[in-house]
VODRENVEX-914281 format. One record per residue (C-alpha): x, y, z; residue in three letters. Coordinates in nm, 4 decimals, m for minus. Example, Ala and Ser with C-alpha at 12.3 -4.5 7.8 and 13.67 -1.06 7.14 Angstrom:
<milos>
xx: 1.2300 yy: m0.4500 zz: 0.7800 rest: Ala
xx: 1.3670 yy: m0.1060 zz: 0.7140 rest: Ser
</milos>
This chain:
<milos>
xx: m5.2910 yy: m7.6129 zz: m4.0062 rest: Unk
xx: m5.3048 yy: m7.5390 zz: m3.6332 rest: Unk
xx: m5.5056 yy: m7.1920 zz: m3.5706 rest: Unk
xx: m5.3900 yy: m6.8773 zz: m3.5841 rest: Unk
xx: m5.1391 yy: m6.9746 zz: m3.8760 rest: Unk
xx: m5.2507 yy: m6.8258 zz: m4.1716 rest: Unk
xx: m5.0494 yy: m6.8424 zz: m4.4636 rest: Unk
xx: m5.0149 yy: m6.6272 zz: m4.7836 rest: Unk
xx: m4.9449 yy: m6.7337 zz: m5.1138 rest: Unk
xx: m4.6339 yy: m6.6822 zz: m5.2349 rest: Unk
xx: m4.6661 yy: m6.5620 zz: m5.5463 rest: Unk
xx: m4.9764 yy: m6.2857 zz: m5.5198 rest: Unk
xx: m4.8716 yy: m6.2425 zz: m5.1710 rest: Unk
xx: m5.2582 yy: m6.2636 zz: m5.0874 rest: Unk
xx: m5.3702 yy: m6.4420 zz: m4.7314 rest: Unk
xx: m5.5485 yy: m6.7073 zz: m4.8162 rest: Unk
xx: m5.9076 yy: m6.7780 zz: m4.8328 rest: Unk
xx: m6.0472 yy: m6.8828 zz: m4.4689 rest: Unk
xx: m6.3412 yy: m7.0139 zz: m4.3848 rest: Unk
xx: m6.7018 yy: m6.7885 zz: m4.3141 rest: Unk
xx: m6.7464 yy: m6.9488 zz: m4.0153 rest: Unk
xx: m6.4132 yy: m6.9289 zz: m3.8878 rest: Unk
xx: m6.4563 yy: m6.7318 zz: m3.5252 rest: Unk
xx: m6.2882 yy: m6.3820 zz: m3.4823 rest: Unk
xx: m6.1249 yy: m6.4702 zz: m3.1951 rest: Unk
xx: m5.9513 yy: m6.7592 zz: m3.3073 rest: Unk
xx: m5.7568 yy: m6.5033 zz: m3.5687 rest: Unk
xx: m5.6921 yy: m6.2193 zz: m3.3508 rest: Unk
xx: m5.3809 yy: m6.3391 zz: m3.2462 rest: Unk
xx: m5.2640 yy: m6.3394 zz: m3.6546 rest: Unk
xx: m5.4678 yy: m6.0551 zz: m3.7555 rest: Unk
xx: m5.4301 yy: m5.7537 zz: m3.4243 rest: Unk
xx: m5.6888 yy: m5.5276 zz: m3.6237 rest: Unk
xx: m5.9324 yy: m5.7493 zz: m3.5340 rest: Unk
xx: m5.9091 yy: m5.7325 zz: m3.1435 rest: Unk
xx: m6.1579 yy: m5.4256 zz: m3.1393 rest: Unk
xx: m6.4092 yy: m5.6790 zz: m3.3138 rest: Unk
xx: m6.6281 yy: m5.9540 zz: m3.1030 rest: Unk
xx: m6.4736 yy: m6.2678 zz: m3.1033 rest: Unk
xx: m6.8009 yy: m6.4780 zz: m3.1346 rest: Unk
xx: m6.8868 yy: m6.3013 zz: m3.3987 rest: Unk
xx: m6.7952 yy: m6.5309 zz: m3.7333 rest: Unk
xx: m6.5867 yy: m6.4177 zz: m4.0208 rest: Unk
xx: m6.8859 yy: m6.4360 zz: m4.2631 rest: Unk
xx: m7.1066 yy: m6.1851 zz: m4.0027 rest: Unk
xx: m6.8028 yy: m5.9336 zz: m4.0361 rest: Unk
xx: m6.8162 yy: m5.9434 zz: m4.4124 rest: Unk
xx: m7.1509 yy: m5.8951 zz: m4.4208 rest: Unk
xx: m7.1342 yy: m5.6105 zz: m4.2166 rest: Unk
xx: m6.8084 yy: m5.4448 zz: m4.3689 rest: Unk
xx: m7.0008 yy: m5.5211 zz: m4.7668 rest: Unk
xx: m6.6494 yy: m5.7174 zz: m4.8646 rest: Unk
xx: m6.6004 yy: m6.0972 zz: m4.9509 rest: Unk
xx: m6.2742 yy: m6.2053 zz: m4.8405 rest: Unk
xx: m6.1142 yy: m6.2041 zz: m4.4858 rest: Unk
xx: m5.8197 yy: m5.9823 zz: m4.6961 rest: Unk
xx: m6.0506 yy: m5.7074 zz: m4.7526 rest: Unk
xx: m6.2475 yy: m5.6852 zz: m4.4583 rest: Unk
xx: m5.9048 yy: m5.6333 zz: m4.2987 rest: Unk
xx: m5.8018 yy: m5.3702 zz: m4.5912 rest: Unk
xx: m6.1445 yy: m5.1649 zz: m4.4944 rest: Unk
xx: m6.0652 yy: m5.1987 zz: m4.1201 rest: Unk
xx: m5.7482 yy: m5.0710 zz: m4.1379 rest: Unk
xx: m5.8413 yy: m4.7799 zz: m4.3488 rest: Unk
xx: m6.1575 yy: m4.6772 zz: m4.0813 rest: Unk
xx: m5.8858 yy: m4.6938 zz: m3.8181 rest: Unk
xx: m5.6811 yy: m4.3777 zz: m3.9605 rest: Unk
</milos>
């Protein structure tokens, strides 16, 4: 699966599960909430950070500091 091309199940609807060391700026271009975040930074250092496990809710708990 090329980059950037992140699919979600069909059935739970759920994105899913990438890779901790996946780099932040190779899924900005599926995931725009991200583009405030360094994009060196890996996926598994932003969980960390946010306290979440999955790439779906360290987007959730982005998206709800942004409002």
């Amino acid at each position: 699966m090329a980059l950037g091309q992140h699919s979600k199940n069909p059935v739970s609807k759920r994105i899913r599960k990438e890779r901790s060391d996946s780099l932040i700026k190779n899924l900005k271009k599926e995931y725009p909430i991200l583009q405030d975040q360094n994009g060196n930074m890996k996926l598994g250092t932003l969980e960390e950070r946010l306290g979440v496990d999955s790439l779906s809710q360290a987007l959730k708990k982005l998206r709800e500091e942004k409002r």
